[in-house]
TORVODO-695807 format. One line per 4 residues: their letters; for each residue x, z, y of N, C-alpha, C, CB. Coordinates in steps of 0.02 Angstrom, whole numbers, always signed. Glycine has a CB too. Layout:
BEGIN
A) X Z Y X Z Y X Z Y X Z Y  ...;
***
This chain:
BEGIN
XXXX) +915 -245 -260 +863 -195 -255 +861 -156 -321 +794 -228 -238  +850 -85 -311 +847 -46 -375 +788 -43 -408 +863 +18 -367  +775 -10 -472 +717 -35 -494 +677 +16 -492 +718 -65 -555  +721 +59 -432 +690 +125 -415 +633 +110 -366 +743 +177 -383;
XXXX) +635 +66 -327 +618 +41 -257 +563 -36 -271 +705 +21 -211  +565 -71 -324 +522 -103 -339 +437 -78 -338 +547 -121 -392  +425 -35 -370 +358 -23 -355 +324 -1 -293 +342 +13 -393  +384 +25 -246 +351 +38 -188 +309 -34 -161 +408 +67 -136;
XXXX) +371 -90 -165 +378 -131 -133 +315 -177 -165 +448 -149 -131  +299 -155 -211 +257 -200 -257 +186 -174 -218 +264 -182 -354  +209 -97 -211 +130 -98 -194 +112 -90 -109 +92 -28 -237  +170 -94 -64 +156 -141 -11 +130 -192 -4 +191 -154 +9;
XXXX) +165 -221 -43 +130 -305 -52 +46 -307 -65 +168 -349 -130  +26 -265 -123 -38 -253 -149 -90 -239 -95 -34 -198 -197  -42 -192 -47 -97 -160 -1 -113 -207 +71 -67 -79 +22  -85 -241 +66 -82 -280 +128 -124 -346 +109 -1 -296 +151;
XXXX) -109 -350 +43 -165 -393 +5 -236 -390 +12 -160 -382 -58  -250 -305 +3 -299 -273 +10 -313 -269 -35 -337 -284 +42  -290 -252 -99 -315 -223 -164 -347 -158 -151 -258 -214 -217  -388 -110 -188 -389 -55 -191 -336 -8 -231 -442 -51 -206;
XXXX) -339 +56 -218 -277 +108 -221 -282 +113 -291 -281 +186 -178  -322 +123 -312 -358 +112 -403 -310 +68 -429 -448 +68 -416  -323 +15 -385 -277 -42 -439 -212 -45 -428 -296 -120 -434  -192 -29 -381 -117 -23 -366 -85 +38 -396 -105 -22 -290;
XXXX) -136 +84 -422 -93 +130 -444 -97 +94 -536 -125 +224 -422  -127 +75 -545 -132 +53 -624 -63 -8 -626 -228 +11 -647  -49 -54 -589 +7 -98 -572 +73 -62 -573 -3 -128 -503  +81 -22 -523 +159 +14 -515 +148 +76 -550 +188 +32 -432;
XXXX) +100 +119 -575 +139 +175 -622 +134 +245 -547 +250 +138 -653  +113 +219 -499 +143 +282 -446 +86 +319 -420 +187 +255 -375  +75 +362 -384 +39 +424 -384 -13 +398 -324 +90 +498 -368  -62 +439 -317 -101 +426 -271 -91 +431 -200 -143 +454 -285;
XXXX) -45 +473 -193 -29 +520 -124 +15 +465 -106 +10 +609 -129  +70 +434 -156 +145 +406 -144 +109 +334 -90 +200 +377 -240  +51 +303 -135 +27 +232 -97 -28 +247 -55 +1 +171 -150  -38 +318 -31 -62 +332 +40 -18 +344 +101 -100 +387 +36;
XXXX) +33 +346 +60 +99 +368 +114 +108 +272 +140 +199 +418 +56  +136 +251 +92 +162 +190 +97 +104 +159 +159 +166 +149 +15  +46 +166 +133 -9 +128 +172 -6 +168 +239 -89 +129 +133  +7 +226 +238 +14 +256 +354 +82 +214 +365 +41 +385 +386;
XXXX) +133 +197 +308 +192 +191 +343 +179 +109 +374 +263 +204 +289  +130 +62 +334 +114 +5 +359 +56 +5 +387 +117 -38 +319  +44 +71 +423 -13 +51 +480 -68 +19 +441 +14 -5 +541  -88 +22 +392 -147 +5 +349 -207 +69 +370 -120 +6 +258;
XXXX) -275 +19 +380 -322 +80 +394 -376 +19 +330 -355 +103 +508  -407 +97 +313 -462 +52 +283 -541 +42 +321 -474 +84 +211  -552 +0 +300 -623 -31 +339 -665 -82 +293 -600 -79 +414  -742 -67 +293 -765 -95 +232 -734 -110 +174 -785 -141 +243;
XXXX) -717 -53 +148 -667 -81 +73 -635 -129 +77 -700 -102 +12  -597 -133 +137 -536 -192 +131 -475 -137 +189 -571 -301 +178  -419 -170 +181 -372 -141 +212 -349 -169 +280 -324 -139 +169  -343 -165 +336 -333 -218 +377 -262 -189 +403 -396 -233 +434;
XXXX) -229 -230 +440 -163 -211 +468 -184 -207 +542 -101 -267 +451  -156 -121 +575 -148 -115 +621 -100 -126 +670 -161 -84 +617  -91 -184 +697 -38 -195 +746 -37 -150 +820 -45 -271 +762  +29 -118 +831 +46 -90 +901 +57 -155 +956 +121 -42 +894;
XX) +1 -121 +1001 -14 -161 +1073 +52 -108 +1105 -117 -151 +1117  +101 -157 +1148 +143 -133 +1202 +149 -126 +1251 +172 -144 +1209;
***
């Protein structure tokens, strides 16, 4: 893995954790917009200041 691609991955992890975006951006260094992207791409919605994972019903 490049060390280009680590902080995304870092702050996947973070968000699924349910950190806030605040702190995940102080952790990886990356922009606000970049770990709002990441969070639609994992179906993350927020709800009471926590993050929950949205799973697709089939």
């Amino acid at each position: 893995m490049s060390s280009e691609n680590k902080p995304y991955l870092i702050a996947e992890i973070l968000l699924l954790r349910g950190l806030p975006i605040n702190v995940i951006k102080e952790i990886t260094a990356l922009d606000v917009n970049e770990i709002k992207k990441i969070r639609q791409k994992c179906r993350l919605k927020k709800r009471s200041g926590r993050f929950l994972l949205i799973q697709r019903i089939l």
